[in-house]
Backbone as CSV, one residue per row, in Angstrom:
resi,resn,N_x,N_y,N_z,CA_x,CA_y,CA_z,C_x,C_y,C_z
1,UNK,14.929,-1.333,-12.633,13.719,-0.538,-12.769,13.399,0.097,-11.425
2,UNK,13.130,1.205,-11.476,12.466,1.692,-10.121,10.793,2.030,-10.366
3,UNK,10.482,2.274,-9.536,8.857,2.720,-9.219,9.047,3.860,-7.918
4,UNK,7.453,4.161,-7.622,7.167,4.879,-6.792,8.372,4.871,-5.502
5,UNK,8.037,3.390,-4.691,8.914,3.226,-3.784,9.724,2.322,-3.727
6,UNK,10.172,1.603,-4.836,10.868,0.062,-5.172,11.762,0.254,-6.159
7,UNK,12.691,-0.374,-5.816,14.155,-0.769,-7.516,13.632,-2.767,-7.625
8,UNK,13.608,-2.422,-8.649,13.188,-4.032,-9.263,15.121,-4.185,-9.348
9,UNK,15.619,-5.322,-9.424,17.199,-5.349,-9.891,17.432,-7.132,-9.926
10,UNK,19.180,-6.778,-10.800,19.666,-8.244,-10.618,19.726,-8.272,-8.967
11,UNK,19.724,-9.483,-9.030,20.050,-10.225,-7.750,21.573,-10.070,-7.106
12,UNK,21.645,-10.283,-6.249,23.611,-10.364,-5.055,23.490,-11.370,-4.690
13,UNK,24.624,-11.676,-4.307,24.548,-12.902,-3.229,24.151,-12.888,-2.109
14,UNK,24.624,-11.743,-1.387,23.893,-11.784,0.144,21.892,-11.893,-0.083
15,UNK,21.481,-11.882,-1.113,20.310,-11.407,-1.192,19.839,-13.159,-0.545
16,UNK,20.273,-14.072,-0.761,20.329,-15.554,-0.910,20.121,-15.718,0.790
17,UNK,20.609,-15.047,1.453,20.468,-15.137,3.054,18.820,-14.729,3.425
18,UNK,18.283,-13.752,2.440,17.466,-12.805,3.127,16.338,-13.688,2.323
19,UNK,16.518,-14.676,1.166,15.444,-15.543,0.649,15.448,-16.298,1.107
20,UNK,16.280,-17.181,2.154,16.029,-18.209,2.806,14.956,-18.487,3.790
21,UNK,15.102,-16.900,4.535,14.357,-16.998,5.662,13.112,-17.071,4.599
22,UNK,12.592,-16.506,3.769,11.193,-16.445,3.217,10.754,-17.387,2.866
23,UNK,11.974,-18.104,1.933,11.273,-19.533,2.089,10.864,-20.631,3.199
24,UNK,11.414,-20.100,4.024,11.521,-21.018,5.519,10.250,-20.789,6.018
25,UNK,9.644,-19.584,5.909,8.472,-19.211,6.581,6.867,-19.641,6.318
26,UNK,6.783,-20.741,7.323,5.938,-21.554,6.591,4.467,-20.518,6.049
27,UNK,4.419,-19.054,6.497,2.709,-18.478,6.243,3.368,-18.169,5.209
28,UNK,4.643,-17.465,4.736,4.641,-17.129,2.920,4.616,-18.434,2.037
29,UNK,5.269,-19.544,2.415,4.509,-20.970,1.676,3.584,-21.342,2.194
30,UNK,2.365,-21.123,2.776,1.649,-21.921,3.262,0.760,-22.253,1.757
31,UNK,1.140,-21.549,0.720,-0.042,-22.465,-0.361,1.031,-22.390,-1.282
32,UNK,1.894,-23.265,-1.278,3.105,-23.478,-2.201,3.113,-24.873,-1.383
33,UNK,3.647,-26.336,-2.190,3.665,-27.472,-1.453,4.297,-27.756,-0.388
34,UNK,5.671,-27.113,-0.190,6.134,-27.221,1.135,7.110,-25.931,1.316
35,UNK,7.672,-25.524,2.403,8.732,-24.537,2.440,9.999,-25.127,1.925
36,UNK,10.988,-24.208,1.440,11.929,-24.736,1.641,13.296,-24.904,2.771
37,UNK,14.758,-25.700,2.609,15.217,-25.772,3.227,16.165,-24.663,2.881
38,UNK,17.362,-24.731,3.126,18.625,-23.887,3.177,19.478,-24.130,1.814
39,UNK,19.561,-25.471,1.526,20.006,-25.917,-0.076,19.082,-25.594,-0.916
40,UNK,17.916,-26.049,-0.818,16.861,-25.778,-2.099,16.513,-24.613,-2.324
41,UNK,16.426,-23.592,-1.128,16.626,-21.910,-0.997,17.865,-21.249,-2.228
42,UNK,18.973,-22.238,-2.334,19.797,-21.487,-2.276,19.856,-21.729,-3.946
43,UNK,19.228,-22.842,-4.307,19.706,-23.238,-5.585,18.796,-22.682,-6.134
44,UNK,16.662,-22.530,-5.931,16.062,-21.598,-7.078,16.770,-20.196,-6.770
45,UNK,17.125,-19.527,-5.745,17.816,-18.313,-6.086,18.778,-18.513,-6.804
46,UNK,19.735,-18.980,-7.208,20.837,-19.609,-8.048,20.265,-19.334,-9.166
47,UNK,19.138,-20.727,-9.753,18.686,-20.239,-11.265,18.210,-18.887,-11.325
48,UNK,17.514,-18.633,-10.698,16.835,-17.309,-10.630,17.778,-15.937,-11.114
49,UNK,19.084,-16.043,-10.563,20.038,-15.315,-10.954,20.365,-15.590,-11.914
50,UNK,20.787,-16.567,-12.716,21.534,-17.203,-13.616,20.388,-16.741,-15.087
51,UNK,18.919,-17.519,-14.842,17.962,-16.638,-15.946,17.956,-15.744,-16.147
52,UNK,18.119,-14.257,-14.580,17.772,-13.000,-15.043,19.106,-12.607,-15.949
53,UNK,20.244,-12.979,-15.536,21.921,-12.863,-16.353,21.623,-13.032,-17.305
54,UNK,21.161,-14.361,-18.108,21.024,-14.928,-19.219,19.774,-14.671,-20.078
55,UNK,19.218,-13.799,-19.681,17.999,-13.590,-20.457,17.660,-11.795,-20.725
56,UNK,18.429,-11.395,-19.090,18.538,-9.839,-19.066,16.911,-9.063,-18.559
57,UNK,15.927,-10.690,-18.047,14.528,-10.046,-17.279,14.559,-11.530,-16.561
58,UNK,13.781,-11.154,-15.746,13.235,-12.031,-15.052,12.338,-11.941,-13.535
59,UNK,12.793,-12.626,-12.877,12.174,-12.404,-11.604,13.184,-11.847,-10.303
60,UNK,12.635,-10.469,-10.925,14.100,-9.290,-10.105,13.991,-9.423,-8.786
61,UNK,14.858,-9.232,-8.049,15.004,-8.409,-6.815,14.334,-7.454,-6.114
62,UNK,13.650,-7.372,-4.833,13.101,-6.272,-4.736,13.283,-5.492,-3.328
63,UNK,13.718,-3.983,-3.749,14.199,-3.308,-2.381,13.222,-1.947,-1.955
64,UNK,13.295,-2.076,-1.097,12.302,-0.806,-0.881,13.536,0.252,-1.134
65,UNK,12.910,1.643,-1.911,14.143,3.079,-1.394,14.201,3.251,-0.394
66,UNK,15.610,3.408,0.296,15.963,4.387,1.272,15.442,2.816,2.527
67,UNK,14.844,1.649,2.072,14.849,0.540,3.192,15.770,-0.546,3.392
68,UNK,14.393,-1.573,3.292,15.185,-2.865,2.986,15.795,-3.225,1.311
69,UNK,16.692,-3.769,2.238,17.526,-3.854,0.771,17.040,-4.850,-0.275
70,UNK,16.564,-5.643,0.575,16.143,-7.101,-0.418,14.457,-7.731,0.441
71,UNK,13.136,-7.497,-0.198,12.216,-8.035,0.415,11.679,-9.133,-0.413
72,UNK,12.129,-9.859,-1.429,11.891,-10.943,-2.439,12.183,-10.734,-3.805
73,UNK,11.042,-11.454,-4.425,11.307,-11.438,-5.878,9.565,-11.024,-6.662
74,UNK,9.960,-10.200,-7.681,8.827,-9.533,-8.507,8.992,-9.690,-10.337
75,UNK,8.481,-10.502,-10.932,8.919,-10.903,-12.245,8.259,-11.235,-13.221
76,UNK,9.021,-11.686,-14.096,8.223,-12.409,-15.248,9.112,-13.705,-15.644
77,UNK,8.656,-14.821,-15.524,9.225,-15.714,-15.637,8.633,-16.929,-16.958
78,UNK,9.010,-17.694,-17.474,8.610,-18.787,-18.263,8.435,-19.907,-17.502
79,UNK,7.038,-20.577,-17.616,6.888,-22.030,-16.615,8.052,-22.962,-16.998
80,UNK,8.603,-23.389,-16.145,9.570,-24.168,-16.101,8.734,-25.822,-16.339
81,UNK,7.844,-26.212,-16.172,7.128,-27.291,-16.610,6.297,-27.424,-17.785
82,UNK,5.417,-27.627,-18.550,5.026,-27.978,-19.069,2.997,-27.531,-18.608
83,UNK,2.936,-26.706,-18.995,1.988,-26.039,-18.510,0.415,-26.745,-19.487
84,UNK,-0.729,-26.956,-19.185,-1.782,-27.389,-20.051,-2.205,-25.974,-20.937
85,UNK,-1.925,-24.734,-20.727,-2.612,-23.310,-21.336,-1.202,-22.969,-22.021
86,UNK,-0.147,-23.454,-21.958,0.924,-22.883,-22.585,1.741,-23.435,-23.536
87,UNK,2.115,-22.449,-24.332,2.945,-22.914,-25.630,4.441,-22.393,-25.229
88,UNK,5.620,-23.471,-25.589,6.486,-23.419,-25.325,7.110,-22.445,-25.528
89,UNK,8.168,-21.722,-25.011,8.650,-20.430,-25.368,8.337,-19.208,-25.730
90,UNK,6.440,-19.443,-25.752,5.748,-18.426,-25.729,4.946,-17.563,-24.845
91,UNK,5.252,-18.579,-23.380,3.953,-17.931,-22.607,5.272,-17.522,-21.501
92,UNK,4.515,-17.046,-20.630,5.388,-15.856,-19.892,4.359,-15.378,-18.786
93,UNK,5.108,-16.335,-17.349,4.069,-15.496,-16.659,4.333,-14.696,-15.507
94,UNK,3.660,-13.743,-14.543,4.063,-12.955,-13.530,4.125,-13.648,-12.335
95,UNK,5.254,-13.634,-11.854,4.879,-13.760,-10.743,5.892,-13.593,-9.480
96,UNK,5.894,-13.379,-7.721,6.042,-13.030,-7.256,6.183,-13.820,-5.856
97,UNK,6.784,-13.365,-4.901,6.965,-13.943,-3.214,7.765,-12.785,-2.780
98,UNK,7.343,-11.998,-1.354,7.552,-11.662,-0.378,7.777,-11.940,0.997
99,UNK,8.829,-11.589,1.521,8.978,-11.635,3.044,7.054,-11.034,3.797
100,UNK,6.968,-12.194,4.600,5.632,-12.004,5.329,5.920,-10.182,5.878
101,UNK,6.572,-9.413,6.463,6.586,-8.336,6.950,6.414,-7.278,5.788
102,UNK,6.581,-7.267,4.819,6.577,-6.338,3.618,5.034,-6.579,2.921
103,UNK,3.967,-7.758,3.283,2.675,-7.672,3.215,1.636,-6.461,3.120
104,UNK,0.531,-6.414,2.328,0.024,-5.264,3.111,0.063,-4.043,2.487
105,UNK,1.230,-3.706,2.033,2.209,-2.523,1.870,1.608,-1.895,0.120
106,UNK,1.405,-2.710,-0.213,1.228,-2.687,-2.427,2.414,-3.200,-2.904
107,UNK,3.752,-3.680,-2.486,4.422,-3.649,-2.983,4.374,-4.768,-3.984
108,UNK,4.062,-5.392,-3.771,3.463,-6.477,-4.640,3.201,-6.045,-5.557
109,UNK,2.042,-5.165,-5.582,1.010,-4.683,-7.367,2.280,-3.838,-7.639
110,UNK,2.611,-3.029,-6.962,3.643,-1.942,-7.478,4.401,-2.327,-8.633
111,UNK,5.250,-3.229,-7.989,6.376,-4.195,-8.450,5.958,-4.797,-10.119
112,UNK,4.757,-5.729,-9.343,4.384,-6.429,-10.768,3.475,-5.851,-11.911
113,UNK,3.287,-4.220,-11.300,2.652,-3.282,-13.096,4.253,-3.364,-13.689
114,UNK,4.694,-2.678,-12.546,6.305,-2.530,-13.604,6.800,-3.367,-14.337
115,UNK,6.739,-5.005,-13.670,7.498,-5.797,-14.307,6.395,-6.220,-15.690
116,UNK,4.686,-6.058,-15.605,4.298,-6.158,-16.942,4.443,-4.910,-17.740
117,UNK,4.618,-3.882,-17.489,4.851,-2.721,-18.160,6.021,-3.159,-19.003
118,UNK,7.137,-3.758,-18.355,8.582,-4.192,-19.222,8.352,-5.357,-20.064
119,UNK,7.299,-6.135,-19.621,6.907,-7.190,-20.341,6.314,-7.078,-21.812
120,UNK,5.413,-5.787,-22.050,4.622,-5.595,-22.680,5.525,-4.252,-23.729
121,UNK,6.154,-3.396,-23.270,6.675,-2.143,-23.470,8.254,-2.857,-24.160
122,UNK,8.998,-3.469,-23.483,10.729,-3.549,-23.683,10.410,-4.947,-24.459
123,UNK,9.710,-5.843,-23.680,9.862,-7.234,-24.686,8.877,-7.594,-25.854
124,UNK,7.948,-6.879,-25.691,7.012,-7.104,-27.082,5.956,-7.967,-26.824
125,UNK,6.005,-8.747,-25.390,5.063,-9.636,-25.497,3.826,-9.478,-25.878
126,UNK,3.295,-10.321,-26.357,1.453,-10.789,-26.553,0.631,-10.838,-25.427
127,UNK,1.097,-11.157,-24.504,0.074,-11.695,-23.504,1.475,-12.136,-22.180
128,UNK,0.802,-12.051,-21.461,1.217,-12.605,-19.793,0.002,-13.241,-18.986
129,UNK,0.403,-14.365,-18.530,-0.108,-15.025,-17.605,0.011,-15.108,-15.863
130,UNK,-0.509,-15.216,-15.065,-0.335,-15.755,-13.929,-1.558,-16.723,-13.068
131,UNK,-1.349,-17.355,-12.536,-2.150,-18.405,-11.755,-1.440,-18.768,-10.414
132,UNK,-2.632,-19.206,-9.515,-2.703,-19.270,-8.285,-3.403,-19.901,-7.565
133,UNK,-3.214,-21.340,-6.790,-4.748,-21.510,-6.226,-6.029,-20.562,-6.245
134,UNK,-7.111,-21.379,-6.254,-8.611,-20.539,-5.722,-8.294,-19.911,-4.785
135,UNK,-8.011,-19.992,-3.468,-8.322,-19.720,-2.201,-6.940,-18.809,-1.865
136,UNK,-5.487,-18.467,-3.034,-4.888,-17.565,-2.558,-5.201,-15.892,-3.121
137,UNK,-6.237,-15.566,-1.956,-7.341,-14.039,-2.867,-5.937,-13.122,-2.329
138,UNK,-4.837,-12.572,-1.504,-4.066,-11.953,-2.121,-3.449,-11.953,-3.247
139,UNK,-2.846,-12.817,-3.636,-2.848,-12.753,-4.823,-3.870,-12.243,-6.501
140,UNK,-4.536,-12.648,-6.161,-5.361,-12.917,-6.973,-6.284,-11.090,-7.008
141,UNK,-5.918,-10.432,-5.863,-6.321,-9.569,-5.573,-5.096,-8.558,-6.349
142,UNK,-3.916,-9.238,-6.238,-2.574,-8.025,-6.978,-2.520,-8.347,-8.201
143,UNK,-3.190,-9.990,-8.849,-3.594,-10.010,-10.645,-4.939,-8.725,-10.780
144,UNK,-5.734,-8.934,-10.081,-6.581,-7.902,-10.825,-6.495,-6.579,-10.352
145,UNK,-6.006,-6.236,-9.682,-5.049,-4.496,-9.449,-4.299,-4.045,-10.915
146,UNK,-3.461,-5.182,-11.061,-2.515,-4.625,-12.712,-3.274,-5.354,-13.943
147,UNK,-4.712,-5.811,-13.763,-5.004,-5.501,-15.040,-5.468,-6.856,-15.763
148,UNK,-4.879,-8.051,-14.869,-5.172,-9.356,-15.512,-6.464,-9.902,-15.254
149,UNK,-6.933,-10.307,-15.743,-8.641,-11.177,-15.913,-8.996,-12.502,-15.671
150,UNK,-9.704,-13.022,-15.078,-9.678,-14.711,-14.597,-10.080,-14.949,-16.010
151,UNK,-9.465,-16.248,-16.479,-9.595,-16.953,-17.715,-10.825,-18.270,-17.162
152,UNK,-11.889,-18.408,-17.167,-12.531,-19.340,-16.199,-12.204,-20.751,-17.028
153,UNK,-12.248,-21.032,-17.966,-11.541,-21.514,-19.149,-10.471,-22.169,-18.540
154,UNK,-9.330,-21.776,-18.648,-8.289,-22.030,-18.212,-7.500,-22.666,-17.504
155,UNK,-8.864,-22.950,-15.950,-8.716,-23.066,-14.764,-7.904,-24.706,-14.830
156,UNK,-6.874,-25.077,-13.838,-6.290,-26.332,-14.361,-5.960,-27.067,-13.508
157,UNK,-5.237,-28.040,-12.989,-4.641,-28.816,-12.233,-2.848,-28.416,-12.775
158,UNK,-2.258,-28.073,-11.434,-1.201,-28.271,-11.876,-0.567,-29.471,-12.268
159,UNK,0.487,-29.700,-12.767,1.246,-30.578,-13.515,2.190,-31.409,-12.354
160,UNK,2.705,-30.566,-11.585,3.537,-31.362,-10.765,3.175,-32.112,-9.363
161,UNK,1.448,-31.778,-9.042,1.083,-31.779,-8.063,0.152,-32.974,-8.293
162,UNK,0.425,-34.029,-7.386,-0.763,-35.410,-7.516,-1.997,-34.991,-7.520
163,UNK,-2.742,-36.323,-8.166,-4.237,-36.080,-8.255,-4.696,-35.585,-6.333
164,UNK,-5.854,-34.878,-5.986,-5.907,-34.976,-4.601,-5.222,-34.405,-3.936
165,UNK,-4.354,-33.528,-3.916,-3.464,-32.916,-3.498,-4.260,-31.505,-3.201
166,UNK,-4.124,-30.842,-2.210,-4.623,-29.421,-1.652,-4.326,-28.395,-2.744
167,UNK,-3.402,-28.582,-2.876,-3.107,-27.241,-3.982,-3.073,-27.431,-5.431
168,UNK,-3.650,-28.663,-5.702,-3.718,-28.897,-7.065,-4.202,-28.175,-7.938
169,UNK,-5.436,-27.965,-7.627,-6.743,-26.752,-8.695,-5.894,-25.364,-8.675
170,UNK,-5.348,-24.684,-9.631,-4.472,-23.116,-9.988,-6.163,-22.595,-10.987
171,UNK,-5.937,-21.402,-10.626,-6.788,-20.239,-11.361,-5.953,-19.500,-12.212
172,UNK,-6.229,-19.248,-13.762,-5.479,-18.530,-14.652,-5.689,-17.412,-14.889
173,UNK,-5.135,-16.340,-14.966,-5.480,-15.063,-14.952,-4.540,-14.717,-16.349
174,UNK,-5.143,-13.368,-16.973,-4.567,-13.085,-18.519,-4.601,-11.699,-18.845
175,UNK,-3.771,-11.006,-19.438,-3.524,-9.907,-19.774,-2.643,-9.950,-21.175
176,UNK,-3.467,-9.161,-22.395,-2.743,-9.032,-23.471,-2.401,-8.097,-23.741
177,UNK,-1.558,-7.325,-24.538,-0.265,-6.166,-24.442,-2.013,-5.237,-25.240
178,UNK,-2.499,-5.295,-26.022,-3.855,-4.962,-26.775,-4.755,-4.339,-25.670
């Protein structure tokens, strides 16, 4: 997919070098539980490739035109856990990580109208989700740019994260194809 100034795409391998550092960087995880290392880098890019292959969407690639070749990932993905707001094989949500230097920019909202535009337009979906801690307002600032709505409802503890834990409390945000 392209946009204004972005190709959404499958993934490469070299792209796996240029996600490492992002995960490494502790201010783009600083509200994700920990960064990762060089193996664990290498293996969600792994699935990550392997879903978008096997499914033919997912959480693409993203290059600026005429720039960088690879500044993260922009998508639509299925919770891989067991979500309290979601029904299995039905929910579908957006979401996204950038290299700290590509901040700032929109590429973010850019990226993720397109990828709900394909969500809503190519796959038929009902609805898309995304959530985010309270306190991460970029984000939360590029859900309500393309359109999604705080579900106050919704609001949850994640699943994988202990009781007490900093990043436990996620905010749900919602957008239906309607």
């Amino acid at each position: 997919m392209r946009t204004q100034r972005l190709i959404l795409r499958a993934w490469r391998s070299d792209d796996l070098a240029a996600f490492r550092l992002i995960n490494a960087d502790p201010e783009v995880m600083a509200l994700m539980p920990s960064t990762l290392d060089s193996g664990q880098s290498d293996a969600q890019g792994l699935r990550i490739m392997d879903n978008l292959s096997t499914r033919g969407w997912g959480l693409w690639a993203v290059e600026v035109q005429g720039g960088s070749p690879f500044i993260g990932y922009v998508g639509l993905n299925e919770p891989a856990q067991p979500m309290p707001f979601a029904t299995q094989g039905q929910t579908v949500e957006m979401a996204w990580r950038l290299g700290r230097g590509h901040w700032g920019h929109g590429y973010a909202a850019e990226a993720a109208a397109a990828a709900l535009d394909f969500g809503f337009s190519t796959l038929g979906l009902a609805e898309i989700i995304a959530y985010t801690v309270p306190h991460n307002h970029r984000s939360r600032r590029v859900m309500e740019r393309i359109g999604l709505v705080r579900d106050t409802a919704g609001d949850f503890d994640h699943p994988v994260l202990p009781p007490g834990h900093a990043l436990r409390r996620h905010v749900l945000y919602r957008k239906s194809r309607s």
